[in-house]
N, C-alpha and C positions, 0 to 999 in steps of 0.2 A: 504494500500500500504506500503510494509514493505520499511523501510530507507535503501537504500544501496550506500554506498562511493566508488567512482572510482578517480581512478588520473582524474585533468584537463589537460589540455594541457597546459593552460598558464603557470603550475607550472615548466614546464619543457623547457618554452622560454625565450630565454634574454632578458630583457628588452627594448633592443633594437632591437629586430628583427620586423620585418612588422607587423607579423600576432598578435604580442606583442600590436604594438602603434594603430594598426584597435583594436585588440578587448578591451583596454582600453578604446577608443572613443566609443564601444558599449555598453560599462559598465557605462558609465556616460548618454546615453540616456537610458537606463532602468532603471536605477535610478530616469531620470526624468519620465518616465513612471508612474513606481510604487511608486514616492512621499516618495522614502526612507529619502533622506538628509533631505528635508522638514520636516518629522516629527521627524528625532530627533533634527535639529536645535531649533526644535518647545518646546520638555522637558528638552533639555540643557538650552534653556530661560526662561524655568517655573521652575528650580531647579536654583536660581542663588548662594544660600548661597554652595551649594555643588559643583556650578563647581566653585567657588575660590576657591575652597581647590586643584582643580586640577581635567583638563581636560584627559582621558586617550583613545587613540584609540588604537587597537588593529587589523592589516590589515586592514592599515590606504592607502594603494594604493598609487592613484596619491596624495593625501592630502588635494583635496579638500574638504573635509568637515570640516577636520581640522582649514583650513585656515578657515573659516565661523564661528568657534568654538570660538577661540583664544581671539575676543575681550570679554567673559564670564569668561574665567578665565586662568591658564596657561594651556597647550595641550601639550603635547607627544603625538607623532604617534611611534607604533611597526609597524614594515614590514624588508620582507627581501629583499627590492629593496631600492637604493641608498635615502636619503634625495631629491625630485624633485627637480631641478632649481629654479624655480620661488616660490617654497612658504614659506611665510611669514615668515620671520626673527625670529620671537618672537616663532615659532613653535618649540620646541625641538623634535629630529629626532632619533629613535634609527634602526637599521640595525640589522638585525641577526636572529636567530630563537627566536622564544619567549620563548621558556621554558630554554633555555639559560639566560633567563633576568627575569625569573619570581618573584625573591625575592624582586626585584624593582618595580614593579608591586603596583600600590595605587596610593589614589587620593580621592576624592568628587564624581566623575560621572566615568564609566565604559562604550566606546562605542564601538558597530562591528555592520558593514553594508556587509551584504551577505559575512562575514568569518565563523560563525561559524562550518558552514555546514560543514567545511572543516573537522573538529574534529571529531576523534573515539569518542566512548561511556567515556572509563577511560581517555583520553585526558579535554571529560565534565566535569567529576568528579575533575578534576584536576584546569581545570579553576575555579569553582564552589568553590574551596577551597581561589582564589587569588582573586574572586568576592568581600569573607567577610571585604576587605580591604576596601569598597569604601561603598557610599552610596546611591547610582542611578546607576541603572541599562538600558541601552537601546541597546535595539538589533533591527536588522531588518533580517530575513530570509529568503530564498523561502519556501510558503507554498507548502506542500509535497502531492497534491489530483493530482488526473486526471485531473480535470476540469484547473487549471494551467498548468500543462503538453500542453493541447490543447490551454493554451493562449500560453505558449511557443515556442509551435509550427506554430502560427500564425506570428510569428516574424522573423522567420528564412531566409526570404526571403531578409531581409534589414540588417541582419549582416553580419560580417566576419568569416569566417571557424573553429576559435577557438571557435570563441562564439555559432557557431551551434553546435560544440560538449559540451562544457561546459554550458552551457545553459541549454542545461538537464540534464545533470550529477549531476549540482547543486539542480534543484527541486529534483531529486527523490533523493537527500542529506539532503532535508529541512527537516522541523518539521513541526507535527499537534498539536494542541492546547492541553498545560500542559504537552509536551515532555520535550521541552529545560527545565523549570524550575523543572521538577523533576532530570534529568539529570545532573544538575547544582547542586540539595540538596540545590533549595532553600524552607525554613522551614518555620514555621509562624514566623520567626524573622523578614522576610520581607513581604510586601503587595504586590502583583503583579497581573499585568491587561495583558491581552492577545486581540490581534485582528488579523484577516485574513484580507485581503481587496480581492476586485474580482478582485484586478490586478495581485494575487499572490503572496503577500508579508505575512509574521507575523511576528507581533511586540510585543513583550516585553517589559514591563517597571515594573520594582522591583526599590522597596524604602524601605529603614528601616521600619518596625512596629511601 
């Protein structure tokens, strides 16, 4: 199934609009679904020497994971919606497009949960160049098969309108196993584990060699 990128809708809503704060709230139950936050809470607390050196997310959203992050080490979230309200003080908050910010970019740990998808090919390349700054790696993606597709499609019935359209826009955005990391140019400098899960997620985790 060849990867092909389409606008989401959300890209194009304010953050304040309805269909913005529904499909936000459908974004934080597929996550619980598919056990994203969990496991990278889970390698942020198995790398503790690397998230003191600095926690980095990257379409960082609403910030909750951030805020879960924070007590490991310091956290920046990039995004280009406002710093949230409510989270945690200690969070530094950057606003704006990220290739805008990229030179500032570094840290210990490197995290994105269901962003990368968002990225062209030479966009990967690009990231893949601002990765060699840190030393942990975790991603979380939609995996890119059919077989996901029809669990995503089992879902449509309990979201909201944005998420029925972006919801598969993003699987058939994902990756199949040893995309992202050649994408990325990442080399045997690093070690990296891959996994699918049957809920439709792939996870990535690269550490230094």
């Amino acid at each position: 199934m060849e990867r092909v990128i389409e606008p989401e809708l959300m890209d194009s809503l304010d953050p304040d609009d309805p269909m913005a704060i529904r499909s936000r709230r459908d974004l934080r139950l597929i996550n619980f679904i598919m056990g994203n936050e969990r496991w990278i809470r889970a390698q942020v607390a198995g790398h503790r020497d690397a998230a003191a050196k600095g926690i980095v997310e990257i379409g960082a959203g609403g910030g909750e994971l951030l805020g879960s992050l924070v007590k490991h080490g310091p956290a920046t979230g990039y995004d280009l919606v406002p710093k949230p309200v409510h989270l945690d003080d200690r969070v530094s908050w950057k606003q704006g497009d990220l290739w805008d910010r990229e030179a500032e970019l570094r840290g210990g740990i490197l995290v994105a949960n269901l962003f990368l998808h968002h990225l062209q090919a030479d966009e990967l390349v690009r990231l893949g160049k601002i990765a060699k700054r840190f030393e942990v790696l975790a991603f979380v993606e939609p995996l890119r098969t059919r077989d996901a597709l029809w669990m995503g499609e089992r879902l449509l019935p309990i979201v909201g309108e944005a998420t029925k359209h972006d919801m598969l826009v993003s699987i058939r955005a994902g990756f199949v196993a040893g995309e992202l990391p050649e994408l990325l140019g990442l080399g045997e400098d690093w070690k990296v584990s891959e996994r699918s899960t049957w809920r439709g997620g792939h996870r990535v985790l690269a550490s230094r060699a």
